[in-house]
N, C-alpha and C positions, 0 to 999 in steps of 0.2 A: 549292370550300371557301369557309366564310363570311368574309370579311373587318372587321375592325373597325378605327375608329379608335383611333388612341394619342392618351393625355392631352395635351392643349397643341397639339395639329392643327389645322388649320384649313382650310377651305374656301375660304376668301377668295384673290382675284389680285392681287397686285402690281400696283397700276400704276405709283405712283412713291413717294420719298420720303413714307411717313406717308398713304401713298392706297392702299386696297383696292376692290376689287369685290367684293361678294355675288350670290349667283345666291338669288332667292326665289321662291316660289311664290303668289299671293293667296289668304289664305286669307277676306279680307272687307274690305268698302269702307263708308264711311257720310261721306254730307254732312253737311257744317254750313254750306254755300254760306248767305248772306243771301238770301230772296227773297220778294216777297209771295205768289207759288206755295204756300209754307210758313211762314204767320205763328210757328208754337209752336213751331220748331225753334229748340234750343236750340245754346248756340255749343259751339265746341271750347275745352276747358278746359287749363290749362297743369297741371304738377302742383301748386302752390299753390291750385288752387281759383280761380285768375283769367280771363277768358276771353283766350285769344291774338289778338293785335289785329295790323294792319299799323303801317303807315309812317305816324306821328303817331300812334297809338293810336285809329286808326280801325278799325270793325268789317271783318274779312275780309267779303269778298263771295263771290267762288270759295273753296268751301275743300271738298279731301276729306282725308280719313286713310284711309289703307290698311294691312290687315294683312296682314303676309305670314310666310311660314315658310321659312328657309333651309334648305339643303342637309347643315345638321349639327343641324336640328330645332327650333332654339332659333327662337321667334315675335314678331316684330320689327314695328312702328307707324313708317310716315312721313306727309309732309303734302304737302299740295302747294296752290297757292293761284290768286289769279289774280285779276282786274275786271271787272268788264261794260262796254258801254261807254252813258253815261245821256242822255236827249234833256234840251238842257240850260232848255227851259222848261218841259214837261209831267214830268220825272221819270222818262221811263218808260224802263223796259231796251228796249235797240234791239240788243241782241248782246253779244261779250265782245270786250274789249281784246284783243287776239292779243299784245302786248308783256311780256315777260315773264308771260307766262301757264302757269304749270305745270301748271293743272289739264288747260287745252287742249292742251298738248305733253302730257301724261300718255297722254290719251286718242287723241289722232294717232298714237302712236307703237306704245302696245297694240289699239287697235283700227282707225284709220283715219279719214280725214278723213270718205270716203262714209257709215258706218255712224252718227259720230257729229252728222252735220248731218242724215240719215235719223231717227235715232232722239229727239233733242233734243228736247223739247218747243216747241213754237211762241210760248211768253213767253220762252223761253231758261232754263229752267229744268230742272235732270236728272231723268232719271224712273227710278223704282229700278229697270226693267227694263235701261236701262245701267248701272248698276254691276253686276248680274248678270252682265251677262258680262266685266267684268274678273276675274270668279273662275275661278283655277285658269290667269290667265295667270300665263306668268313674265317676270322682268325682271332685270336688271344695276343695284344701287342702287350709287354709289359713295360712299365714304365718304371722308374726310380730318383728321388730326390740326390742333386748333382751339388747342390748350395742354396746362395739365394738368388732372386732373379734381379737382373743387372738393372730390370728398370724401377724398380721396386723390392728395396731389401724388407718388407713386410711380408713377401711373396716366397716359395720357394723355385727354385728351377731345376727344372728334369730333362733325363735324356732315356733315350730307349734300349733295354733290356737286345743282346743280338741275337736271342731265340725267338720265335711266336709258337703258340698252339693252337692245335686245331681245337672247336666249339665241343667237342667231346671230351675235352682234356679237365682233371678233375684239380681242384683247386692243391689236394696233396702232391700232384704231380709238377703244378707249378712251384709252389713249393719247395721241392726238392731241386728241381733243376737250379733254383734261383740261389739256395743255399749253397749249392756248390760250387758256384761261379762268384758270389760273393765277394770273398776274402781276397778274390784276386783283382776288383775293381776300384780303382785308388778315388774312381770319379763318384765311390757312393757315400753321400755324407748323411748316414742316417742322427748326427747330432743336432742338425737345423730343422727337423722336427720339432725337438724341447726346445730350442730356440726360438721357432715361430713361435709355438705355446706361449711360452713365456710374453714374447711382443705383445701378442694380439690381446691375453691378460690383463698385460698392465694397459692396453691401448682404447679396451671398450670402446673400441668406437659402433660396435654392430656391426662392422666391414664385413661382408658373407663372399668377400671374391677371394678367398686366399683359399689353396686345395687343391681338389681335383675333380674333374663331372663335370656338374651344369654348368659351372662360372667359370670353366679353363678360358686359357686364350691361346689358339693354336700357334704353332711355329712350325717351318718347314722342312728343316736338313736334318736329318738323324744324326748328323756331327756336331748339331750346334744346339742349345740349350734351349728350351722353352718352358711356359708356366702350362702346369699340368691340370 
């Protein structure tokens, strides 16, 4: 017999306080990496029409977005970013920083070290036949409660966890990752949890949009806040 969800359900895992996991599927990948491989590519834009910059408002260098589609349908955009590393008298890419590099753990993780220093282009440049095969892998995005959401402080607002795992990966494992990265994220307010609680209590209105799952509302840039 066919099974459906009930309203307000959610696919998402516990991990801890104001921390879920999503299981999603890729449904499409698109660079905006900097590189003279691709002069006319344009950057990745914030939703003000600005482009998303790093650390001083310097242009990303590694940069993809990935689309994906979760386990209850709804179709969701993250980012992931990263640096090359530069020969510091001729300019030229000599490789990518491995130090916080998401784009490079993105790709280790879904595809493999061998596949993607096989496939890489030889300026260090990605060539669209690897993002092809990121399609149709899946992956474990985590999320985490950042405050409240600006357009509605009844709401909370999230931002994304900078690990994923793969669909094999056991709930203790996230877990642990999550716990140990923790302490050092100033951006996680796991006390607007009790604070929702508390609103939506004293609010009775039966409002079923505040959370995470069925009744999210996506948001796009992995630097910028969304309701989860």
């Amino acid at each position: 017999m066919p099974k459906l969800d009930n309203a307000g359900e959610s696919n998402s895992i516990k991990i801890s306080k104001g921390v879920y996991a999503s299981l999603g599927t890729i449904t499409g990948v698109t660079d905006y990496s900097v590189h003279p491989h691709y002069p006319d590519r344009k950057p990745l834009l914030k939703k003000d029409g600005t482009p998303v910059t790093g650390k001083g408002g310097k242009p990303l260098e590694l940069c993809l977005e990935i689309k994906y589609q979760r386990e209850d349908g709804q179709e969701w955009t993250t980012a992931f970013y990263g640096n090359y590393k530069v020969d510091g008298v001729t300019g030229k890419i000599k490789g990518w920083n491995a130090f916080g590099n998401g784009v490079q753990d993105f790709f280790d993780k879904l595809l493999g070290r061998e596949v993607l220093e096989n496939t890489l282009n030889d300026d260090y440049s990605i060539p669209q036949s690897l993002l092809n095969m990121l399609v149709g892998k899946q992956f474990y995005r985590i999320s985490y409660i950042s405050g409240f959401n600006y357009k509605d402080s009844n709401k909370g607002a999230y931002k994304d966890f900078n690990q994923v795992f793969l669909p094999d990966a056991t709930i203790e494992e996230m877990q642990q990752a999550w716990a140990s990265s923790a302490p050092y994220l100033k951006n996680y307010k796991p006390d607007v949890v009790d604070e929702l609680e508390r609103l939506r209590e004293s609010n009775q209105s039966g409002d079923t949009s505040f959370g995470y799952g069925a009744n999210s509302v996506e948001e796009t840039q992995d630097n910028e806040e969304f309701e989860l």
